[in-house]
MDAnalysis code that builds the backbone (N, CA, C; Angstrom):
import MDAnalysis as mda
import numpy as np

u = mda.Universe.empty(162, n_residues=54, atom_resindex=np.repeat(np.arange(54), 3), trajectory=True)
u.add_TopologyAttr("name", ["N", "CA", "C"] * 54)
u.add_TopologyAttr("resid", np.arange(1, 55))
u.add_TopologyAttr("resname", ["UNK", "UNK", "UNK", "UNK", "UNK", "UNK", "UNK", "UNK", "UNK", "UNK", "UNK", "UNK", "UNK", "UNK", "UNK", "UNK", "UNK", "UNK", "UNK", "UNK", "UNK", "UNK", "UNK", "UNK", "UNK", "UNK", "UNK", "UNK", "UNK", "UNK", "UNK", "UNK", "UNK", "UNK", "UNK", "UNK", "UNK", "UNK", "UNK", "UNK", "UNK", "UNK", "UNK", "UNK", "UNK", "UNK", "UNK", "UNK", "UNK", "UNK", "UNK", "UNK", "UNK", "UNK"])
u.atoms.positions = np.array([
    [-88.954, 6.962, -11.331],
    [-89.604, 8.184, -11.755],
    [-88.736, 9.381, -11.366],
    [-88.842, 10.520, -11.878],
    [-87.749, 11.699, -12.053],
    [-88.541, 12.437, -10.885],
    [-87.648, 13.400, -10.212],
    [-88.542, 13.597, -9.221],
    [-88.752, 15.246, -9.656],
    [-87.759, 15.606, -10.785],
    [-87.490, 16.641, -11.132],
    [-88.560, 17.202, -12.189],
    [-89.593, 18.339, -11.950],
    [-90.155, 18.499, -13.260],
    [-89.253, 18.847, -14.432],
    [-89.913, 18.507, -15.872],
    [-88.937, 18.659, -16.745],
    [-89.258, 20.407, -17.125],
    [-88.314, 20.856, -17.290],
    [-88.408, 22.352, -17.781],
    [-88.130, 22.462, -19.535],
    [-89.392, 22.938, -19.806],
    [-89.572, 23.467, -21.177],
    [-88.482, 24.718, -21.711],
    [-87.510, 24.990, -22.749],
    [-86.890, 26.078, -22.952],
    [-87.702, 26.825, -24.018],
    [-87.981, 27.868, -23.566],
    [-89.005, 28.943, -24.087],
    [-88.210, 30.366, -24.817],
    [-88.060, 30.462, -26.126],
    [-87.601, 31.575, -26.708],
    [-88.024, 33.163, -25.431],
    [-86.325, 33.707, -25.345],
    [-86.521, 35.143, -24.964],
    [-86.496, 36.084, -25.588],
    [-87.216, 37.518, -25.049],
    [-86.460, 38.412, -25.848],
    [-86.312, 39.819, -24.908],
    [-84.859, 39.999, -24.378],
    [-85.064, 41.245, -23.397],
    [-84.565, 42.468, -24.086],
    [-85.050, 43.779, -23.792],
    [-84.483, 44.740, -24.392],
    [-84.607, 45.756, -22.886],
    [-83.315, 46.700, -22.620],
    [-83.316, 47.587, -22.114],
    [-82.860, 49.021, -22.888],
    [-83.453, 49.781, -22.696],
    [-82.877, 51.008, -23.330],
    [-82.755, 51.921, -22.453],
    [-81.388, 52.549, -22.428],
    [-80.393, 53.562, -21.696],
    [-80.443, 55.029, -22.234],
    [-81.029, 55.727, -21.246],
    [-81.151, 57.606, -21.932],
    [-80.174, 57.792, -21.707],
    [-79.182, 57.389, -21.304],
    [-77.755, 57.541, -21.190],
    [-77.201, 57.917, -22.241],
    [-77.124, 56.821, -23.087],
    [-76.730, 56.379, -24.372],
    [-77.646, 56.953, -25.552],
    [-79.342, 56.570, -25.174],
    [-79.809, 57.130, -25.702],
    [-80.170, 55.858, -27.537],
    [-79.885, 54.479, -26.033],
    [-79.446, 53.460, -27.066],
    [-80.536, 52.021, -26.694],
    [-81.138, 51.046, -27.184],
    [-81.546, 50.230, -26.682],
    [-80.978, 49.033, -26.980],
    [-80.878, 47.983, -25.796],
    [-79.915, 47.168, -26.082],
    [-80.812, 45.969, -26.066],
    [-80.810, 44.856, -27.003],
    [-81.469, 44.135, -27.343],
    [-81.000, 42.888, -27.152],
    [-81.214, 41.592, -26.463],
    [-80.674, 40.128, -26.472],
    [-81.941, 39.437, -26.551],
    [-81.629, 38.560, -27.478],
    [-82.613, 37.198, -27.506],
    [-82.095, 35.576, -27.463],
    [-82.934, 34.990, -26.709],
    [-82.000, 33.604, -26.559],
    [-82.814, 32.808, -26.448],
    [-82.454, 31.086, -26.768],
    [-83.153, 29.945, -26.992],
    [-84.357, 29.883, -28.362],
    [-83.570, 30.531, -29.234],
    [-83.974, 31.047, -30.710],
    [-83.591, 29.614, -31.264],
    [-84.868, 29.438, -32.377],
    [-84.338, 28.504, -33.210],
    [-84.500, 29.192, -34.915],
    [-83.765, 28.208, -35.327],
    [-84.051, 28.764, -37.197],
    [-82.901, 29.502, -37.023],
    [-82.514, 30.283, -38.769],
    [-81.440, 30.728, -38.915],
    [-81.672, 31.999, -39.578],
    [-82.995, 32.378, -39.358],
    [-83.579, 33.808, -40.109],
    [-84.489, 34.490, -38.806],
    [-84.270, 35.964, -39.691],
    [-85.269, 36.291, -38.047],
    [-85.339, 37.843, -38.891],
    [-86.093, 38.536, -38.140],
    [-87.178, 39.781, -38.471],
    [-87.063, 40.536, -37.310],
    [-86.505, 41.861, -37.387],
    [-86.563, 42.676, -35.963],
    [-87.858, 44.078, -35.908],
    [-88.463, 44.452, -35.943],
    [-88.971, 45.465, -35.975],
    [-89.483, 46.558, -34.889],
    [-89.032, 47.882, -34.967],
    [-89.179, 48.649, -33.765],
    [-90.034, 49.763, -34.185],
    [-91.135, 49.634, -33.255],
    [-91.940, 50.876, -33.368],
    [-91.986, 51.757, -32.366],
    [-92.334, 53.129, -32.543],
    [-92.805, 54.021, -31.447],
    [-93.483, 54.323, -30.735],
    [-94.137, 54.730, -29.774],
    [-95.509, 54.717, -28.930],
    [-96.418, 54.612, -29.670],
    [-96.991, 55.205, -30.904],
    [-97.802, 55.651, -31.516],
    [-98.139, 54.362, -32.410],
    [-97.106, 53.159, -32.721],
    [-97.259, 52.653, -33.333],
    [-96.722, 52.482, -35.115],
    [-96.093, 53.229, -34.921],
    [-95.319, 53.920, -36.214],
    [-94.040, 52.910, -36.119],
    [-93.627, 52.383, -37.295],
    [-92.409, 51.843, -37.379],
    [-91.188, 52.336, -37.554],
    [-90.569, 52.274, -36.860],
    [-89.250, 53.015, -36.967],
    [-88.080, 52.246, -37.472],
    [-87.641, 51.331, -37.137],
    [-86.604, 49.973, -37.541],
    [-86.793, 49.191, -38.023],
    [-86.562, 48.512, -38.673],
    [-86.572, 47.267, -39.232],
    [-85.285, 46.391, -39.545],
    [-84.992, 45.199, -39.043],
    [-83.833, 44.413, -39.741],
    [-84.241, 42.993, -40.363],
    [-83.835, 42.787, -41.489],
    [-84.301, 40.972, -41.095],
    [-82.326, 40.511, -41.687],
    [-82.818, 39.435, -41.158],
    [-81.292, 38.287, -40.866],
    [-81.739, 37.131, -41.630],
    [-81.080, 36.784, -43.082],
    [-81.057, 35.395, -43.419],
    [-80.028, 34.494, -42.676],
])
């Protein structure tokens, strides 16, 4: 018997954004599929961005 629990890999998604820059920097990992949908809204709820990726 394994003595090790098995660890599940669970899609990320971190974003920091820099008033520096004035820029937000976005990484996502343990993604599957080859399409994907980004969308950024504002406090309010208002959409501001959008990308999608075939």
């Amino acid at each position: 018997m394994n003595e090790f629990p098995v660890q599940e890999s669970h899609p990320n998604l971190y974003v920091y954004y820099s008033p520096q820059w004035q820029t937000a920097f976005i990484n996502a990992n343990q993604l599957k599929g080859t399409k994907g949908h980004l969308q950024v809204f504002d406090a309010m709820g208002a959409g501001v961005r959008g990308k999608h990726e075939n």
